[in-house]
C-alpha positions as CSV (number, residue, x, y, z in Angstrom):
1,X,150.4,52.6,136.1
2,X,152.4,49.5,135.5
3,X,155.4,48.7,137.5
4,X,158.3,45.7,136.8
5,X,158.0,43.1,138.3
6,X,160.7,42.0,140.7
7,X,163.6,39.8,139.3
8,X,163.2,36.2,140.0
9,X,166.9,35.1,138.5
10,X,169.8,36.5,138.1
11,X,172.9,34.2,135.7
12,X,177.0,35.4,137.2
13,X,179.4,35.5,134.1
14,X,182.7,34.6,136.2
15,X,183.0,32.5,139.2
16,X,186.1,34.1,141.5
17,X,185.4,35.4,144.4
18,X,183.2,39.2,143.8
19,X,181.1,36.3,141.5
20,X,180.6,34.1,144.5
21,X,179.7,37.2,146.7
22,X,177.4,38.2,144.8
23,X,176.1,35.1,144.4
24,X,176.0,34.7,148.2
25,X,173.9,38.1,148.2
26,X,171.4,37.7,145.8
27,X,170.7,34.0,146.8
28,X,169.6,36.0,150.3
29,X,167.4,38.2,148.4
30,X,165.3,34.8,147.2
31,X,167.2,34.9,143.5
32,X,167.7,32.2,141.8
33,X,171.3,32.4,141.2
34,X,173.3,30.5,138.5
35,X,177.3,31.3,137.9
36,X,178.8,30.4,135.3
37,X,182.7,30.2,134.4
38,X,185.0,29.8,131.6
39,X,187.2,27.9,134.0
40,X,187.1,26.3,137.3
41,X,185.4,27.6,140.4
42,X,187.6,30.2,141.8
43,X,190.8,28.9,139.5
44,X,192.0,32.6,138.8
45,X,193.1,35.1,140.5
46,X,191.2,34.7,143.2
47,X,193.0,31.6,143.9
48,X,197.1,31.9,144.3
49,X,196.9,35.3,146.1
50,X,198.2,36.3,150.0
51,X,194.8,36.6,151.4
52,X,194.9,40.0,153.2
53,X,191.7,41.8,153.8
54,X,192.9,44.7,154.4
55,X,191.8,48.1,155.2
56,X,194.9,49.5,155.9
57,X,195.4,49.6,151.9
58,X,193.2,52.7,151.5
59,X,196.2,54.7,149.8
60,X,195.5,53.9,145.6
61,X,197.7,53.0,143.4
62,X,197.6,56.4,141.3
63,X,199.9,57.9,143.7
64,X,202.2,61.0,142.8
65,X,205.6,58.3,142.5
66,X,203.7,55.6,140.6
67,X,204.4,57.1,137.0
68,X,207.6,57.5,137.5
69,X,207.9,54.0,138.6
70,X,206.6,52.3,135.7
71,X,208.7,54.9,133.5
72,X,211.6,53.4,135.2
73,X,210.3,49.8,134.7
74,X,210.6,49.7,131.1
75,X,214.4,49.1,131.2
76,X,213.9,47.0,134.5
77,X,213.1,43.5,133.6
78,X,212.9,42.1,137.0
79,X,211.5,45.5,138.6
80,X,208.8,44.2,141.0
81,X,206.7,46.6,139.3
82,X,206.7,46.7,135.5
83,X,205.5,47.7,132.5
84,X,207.0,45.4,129.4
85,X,207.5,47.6,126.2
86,X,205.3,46.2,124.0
87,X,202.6,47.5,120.8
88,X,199.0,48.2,122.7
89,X,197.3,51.1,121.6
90,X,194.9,49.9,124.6
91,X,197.3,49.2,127.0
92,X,199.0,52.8,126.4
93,X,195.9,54.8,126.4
94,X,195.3,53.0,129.9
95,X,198.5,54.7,131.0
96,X,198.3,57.9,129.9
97,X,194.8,58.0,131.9
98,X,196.4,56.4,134.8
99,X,199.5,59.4,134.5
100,X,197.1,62.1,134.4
101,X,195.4,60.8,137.4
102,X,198.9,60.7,139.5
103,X,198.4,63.6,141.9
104,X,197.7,64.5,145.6
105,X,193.8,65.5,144.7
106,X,192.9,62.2,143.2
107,X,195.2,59.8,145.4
108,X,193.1,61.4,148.1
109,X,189.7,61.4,146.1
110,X,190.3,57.5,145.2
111,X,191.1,56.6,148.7
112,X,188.3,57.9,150.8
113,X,185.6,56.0,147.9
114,X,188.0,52.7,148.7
115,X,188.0,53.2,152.5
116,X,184.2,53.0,152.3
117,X,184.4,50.2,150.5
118,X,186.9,48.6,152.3
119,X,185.7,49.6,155.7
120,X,181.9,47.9,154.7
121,X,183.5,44.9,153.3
122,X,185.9,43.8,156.8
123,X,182.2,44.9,158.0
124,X,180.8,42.0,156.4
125,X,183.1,39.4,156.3
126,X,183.5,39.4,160.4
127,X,179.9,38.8,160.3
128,X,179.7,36.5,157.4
129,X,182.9,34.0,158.7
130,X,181.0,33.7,162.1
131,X,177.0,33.2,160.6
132,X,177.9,31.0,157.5
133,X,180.7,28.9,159.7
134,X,183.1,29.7,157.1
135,X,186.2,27.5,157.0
136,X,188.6,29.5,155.7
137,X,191.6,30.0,158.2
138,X,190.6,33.6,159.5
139,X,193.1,35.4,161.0
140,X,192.2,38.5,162.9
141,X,195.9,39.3,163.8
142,X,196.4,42.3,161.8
143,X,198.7,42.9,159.1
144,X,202.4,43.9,159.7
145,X,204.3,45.8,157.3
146,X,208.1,45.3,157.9
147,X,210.7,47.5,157.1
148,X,214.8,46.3,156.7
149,X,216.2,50.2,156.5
150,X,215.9,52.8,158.7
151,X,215.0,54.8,155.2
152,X,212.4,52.9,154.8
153,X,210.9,53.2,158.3
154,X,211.5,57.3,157.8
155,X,209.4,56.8,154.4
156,X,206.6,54.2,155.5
157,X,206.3,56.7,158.8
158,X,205.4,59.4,156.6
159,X,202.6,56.8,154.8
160,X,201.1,55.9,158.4
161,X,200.9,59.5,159.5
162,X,199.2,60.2,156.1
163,X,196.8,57.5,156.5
164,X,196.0,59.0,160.1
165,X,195.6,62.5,158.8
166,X,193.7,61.9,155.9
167,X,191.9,58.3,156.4
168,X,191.8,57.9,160.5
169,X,193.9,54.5,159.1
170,X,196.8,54.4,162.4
171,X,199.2,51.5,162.7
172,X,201.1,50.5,166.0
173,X,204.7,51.1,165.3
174,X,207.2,48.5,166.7
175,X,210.8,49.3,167.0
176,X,213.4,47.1,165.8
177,X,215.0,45.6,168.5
178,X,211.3,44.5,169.5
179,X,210.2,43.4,166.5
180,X,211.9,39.5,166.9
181,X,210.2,39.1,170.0
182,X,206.9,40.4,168.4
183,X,207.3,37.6,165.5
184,X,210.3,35.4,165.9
185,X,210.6,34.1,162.8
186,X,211.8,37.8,161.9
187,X,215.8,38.5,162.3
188,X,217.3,40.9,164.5
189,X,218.9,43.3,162.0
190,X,215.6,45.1,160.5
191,X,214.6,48.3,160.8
192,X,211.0,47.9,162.4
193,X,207.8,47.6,161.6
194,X,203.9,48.9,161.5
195,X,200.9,46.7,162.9
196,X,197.9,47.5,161.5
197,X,195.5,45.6,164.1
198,X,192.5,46.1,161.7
199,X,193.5,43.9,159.2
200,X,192.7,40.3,158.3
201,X,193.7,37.2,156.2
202,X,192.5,34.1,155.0
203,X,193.4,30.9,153.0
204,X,191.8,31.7,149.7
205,X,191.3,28.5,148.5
206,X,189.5,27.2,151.7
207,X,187.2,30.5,151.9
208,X,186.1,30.0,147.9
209,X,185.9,26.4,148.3
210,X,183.8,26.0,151.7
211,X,181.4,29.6,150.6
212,X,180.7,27.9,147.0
213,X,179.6,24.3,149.1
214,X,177.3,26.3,151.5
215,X,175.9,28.4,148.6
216,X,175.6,24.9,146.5
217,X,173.4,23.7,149.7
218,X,171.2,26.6,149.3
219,X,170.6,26.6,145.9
220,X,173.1,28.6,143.9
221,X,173.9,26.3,140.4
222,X,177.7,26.6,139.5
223,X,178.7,25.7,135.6
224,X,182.2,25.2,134.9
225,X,183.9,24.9,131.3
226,X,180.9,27.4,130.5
227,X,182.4,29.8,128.1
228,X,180.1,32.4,127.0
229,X,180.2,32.7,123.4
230,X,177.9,35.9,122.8
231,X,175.4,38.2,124.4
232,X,171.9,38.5,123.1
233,X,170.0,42.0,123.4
234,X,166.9,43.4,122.9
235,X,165.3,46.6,123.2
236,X,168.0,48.0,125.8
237,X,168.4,44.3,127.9
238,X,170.0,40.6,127.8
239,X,167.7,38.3,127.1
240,X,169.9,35.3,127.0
241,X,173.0,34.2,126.6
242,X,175.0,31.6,124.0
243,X,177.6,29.4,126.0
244,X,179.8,26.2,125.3
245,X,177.0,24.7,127.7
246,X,174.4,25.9,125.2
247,X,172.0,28.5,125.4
248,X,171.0,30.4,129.1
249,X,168.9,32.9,129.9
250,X,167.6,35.2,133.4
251,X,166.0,38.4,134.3
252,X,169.4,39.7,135.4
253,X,172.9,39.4,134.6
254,X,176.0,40.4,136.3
255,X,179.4,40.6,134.6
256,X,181.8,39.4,137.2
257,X,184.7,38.6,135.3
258,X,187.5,40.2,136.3
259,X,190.6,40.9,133.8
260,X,189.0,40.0,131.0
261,X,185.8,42.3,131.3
262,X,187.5,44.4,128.8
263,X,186.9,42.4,126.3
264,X,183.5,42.3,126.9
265,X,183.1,46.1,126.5
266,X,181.4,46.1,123.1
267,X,178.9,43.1,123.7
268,X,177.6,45.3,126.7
269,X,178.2,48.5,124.7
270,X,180.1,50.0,127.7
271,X,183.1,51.0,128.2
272,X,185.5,48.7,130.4
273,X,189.1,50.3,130.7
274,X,191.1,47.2,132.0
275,X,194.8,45.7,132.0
276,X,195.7,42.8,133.6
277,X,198.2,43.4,136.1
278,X,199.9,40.1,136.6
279,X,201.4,38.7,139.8
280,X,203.1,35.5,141.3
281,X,203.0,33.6,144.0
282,X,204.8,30.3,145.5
283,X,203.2,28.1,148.0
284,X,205.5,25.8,150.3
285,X,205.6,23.7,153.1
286,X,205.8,25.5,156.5
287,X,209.0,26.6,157.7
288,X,210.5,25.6,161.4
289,X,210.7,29.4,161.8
290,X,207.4,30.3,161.1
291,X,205.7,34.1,160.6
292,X,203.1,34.6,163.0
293,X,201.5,37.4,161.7
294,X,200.8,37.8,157.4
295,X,203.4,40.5,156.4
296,X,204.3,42.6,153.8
297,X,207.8,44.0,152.7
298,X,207.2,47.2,151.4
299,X,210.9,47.6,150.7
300,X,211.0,44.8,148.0
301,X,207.0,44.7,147.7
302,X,206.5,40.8,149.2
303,X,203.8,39.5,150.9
304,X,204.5,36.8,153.4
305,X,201.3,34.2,153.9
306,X,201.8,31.5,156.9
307,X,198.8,29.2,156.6
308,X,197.7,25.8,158.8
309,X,199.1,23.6,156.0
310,X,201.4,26.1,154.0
311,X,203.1,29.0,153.4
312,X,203.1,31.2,150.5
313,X,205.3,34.4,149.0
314,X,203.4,36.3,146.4
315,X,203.9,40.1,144.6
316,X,204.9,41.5,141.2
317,X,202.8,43.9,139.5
318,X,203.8,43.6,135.5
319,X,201.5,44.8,133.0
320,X,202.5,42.5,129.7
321,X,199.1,41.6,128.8
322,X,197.8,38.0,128.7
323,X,200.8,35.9,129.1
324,X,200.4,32.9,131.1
325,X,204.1,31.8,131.8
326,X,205.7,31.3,135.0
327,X,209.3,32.3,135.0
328,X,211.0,30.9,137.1
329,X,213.1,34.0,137.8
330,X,210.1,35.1,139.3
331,X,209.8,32.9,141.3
332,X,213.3,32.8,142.4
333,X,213.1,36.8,143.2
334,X,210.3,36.0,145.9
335,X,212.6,33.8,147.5
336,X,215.1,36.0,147.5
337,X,213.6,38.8,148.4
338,X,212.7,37.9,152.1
339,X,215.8,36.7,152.5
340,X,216.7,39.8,154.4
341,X,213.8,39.5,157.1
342,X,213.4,36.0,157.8
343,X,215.3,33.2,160.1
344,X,214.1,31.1,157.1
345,X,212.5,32.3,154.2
346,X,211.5,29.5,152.0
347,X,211.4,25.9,152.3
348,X,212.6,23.5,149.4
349,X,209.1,21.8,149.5
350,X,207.0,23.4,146.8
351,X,203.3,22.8,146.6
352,X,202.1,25.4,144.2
353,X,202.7,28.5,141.8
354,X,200.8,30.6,140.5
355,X,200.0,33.8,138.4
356,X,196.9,35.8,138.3
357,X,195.6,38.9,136.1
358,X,194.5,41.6,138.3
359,X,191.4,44.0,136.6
360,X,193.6,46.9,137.1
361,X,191.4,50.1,136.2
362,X,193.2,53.3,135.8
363,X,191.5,54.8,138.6
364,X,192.0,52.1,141.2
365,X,188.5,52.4,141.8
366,X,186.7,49.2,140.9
367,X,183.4,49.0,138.4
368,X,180.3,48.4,140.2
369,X,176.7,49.0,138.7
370,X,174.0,48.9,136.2
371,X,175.6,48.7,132.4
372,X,174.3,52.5,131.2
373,X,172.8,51.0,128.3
374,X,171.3,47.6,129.1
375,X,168.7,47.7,132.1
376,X,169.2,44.1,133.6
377,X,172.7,43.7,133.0
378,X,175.3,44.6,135.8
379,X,178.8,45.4,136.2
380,X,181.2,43.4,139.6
381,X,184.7,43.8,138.0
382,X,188.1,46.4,138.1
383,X,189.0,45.4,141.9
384,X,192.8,46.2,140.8
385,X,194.6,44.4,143.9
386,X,191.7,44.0,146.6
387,X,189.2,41.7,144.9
388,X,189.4,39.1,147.9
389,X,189.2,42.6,150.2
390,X,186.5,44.2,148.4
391,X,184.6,41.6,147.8
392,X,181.7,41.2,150.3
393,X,180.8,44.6,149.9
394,X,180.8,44.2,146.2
395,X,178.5,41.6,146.6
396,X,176.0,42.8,149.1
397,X,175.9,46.1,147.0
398,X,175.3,44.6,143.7
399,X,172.3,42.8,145.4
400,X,171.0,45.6,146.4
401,X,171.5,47.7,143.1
402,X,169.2,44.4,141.4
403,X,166.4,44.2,143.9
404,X,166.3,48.0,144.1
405,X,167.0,48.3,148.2
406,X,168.5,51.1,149.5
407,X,172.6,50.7,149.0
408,X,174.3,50.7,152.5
409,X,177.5,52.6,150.7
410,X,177.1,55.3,147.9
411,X,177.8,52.9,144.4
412,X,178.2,56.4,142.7
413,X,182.4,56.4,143.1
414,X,182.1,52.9,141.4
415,X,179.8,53.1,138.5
416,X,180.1,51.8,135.1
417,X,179.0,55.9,133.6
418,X,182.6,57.1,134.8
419,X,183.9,55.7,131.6
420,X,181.1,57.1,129.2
């Protein structure tokens, strides 16, 4: 009988952060490990975001009121979430699946595969962060979602007691008269809030910056300005690829490339259903009235960021393709929008802004596994909103689905053959 013999490489097509986790993983295993990007290390959308690893965010975003959102969006312009009228048979098709998928059985089905997910990645990165030293500005303060009306404590009270009944996800509910002395940079006037003490956040930029040196020191090769130009297959597997950076070749391969996997989808004869879903962010100088704790505003769908050396507002869901402008409307309406729950909201000090695609599948389920028709090839892409949550379990499970170990989460809810 002969058996394969055990990989001894593995090349990473994409560089954010599920391409450095998995790069961190498979290093472990005794790979050699080479990434390669089109860009810079870590220069998308793993980049600008809030930080938040967060497993309070179990609930998908195919929920029963989403379709109706996005109907409503199309003659919103400066609806936080929107869909911009536009000809893409693609992009269309991608919402008609998402529509049909808009119901109580699959918001539930969707969320318990993303708890597990989630649950094993905060698993991961407590232990990672504290054996690797990570620099990163980890926060193990929680998360708190604040509310300005009393409607919208009545409506996110509803969310928390579904999370409890359905996911054992239970936030700490403060009141609004207490909620300035919890976090003083908040104003007296809101509604209230929910803590959810699980939660974590990071810098971004510090986490992918100090992981990629440590993984550098061990080994890991990192080539940016790589583009990959085309895949070349044989007998059901890669056995090399074309690049700007000339021609590279492994026994395995893993796809890691976040929005623009798509387009990848007939090169790895598979199926790859995603839209980039496109958000902002601003980065600014501290304020003197500081957040203490990372926040959301679900009200007007803000994240708030406080880090050591900054302090960043980012949100917006739009789906209008590739376009890489930065209104400055945009960024105006994060401003504006935590107006309403902080002593001061924004500083005039700008360092930074941003916009990043999000690999939004219409599942909310992210793409993890073998590519059904190429044997060493590999799918780490479609993390919608929690790339930076999901991450370390991505990559920890995509090292085990290349080395063959036994996966320590089922990768069936994830897999590429959902799509065949």
């Amino acid at each position: 009988m002969i058996t394969a013999s055990p990989p001894e490489s593995v090349l990473i097509v994409g560089s954010g952060i599920v391409g450095i986790a998995c790069a961190h993983y498979l290093s472990k295993q005794g790979l050699k490990v080479t990434v390669i990007d089109r860009g810079t290390i870590a220069g998308a959308c793993s980049h600008g975001n809030c930080g938040y690893i967060c497993p309070s965010h179990v609930l998908p975003l195919t929920e029963p009121e989403a379709i109706r959102t996005a109907a409503k969006s199309l003659f919103q312009p400066n609806a936080p979430f929107r869909v911009k009228p536009r000809f893409s048979p693609a992009m269309w098709n991608w919402m008609w699946q998402f529509a049909r998928r808009c119901n109580h059985r699959q918001m539930v089905t969707s969320g318990t595969a993303l708890k597990t997910i989630l649950d094993a990645s905060m698993t991961e990165y407590r232990r990672l962060v504290k054996e690797e030293s990570l620099d990163c500005e980890w926060k193990d303060t929680g998360l708190l979602y604040v509310l300005q009306t009393e409607k919208g404590m009545r409506s996110f009270a509803e969310t928390d007691r579904f999370l409890t009944d359905h996911f054992g996800v239970s936030a700490k509910r403060i009141d609004g008269s207490e909620l300035s002395t919890f976090d003083p940079a908040l104003n007296d006037n809101l509604a209230g809030a929910f803590h959810y003490q699980g939660d974590a956040s990071v810098r971004p930029d510090r986490l992918n910056a100090d992981w990629t040196a440590k993984l550098k020191q061990r080994g890991v090769t990192f080539l940016e300005h790589c583009e990959l130009q085309h895949i070349e297959k044989k007998n059901g597997r890669i056995v090399g690829l074309h690049t700007t950076h000339g021609p590279l070749d492994a026994d395995q391969y893993v796809i890691a490339t976040g929005a623009w996997s798509t387009q990848l989808g007939k090169s790895l004869e598979c199926r790859i259903p995603i839209q980039p879903g496109k958000g902002y962010s601003v980065t600014m100088s501290r304020p003197v009235a500081c957040p203490k704790y990372p926040m959301l505003l679900p009200e007007h769908k803000v994240g708030v960021s406080p880090f050591e050396g900054g302090y960043r507002l980012g949100s917006m869901m739009e789906f209008c393709g590739y376009d890489q402008s930065i209104p400055e409307k945009r960024i105006e309406q994060l401003r504006q929008s935590a107006i309403p729950y902080l002593r001061t909201p924004s500083t005039s000090d700008r360092q930074a802004t941003w916009y990043g695609w999000r690999p939004m599948t219409w599942d909310s389920l992210p793409i993890i596994g073998q590519v059904p028709r190429l044997k060493n090839a590999y799918l780490a892409t479609g993390h919608n909103m929690l790339g930076l949550s999901m991450a370390a379990a991505t990559g920890r499970l995509v090292a085990e689905l290349v080395t063959q170990l036994t996966p320590h989460i089922d990768p069936e809810p994830f897999s590429p053959v959902r799509f065949a």
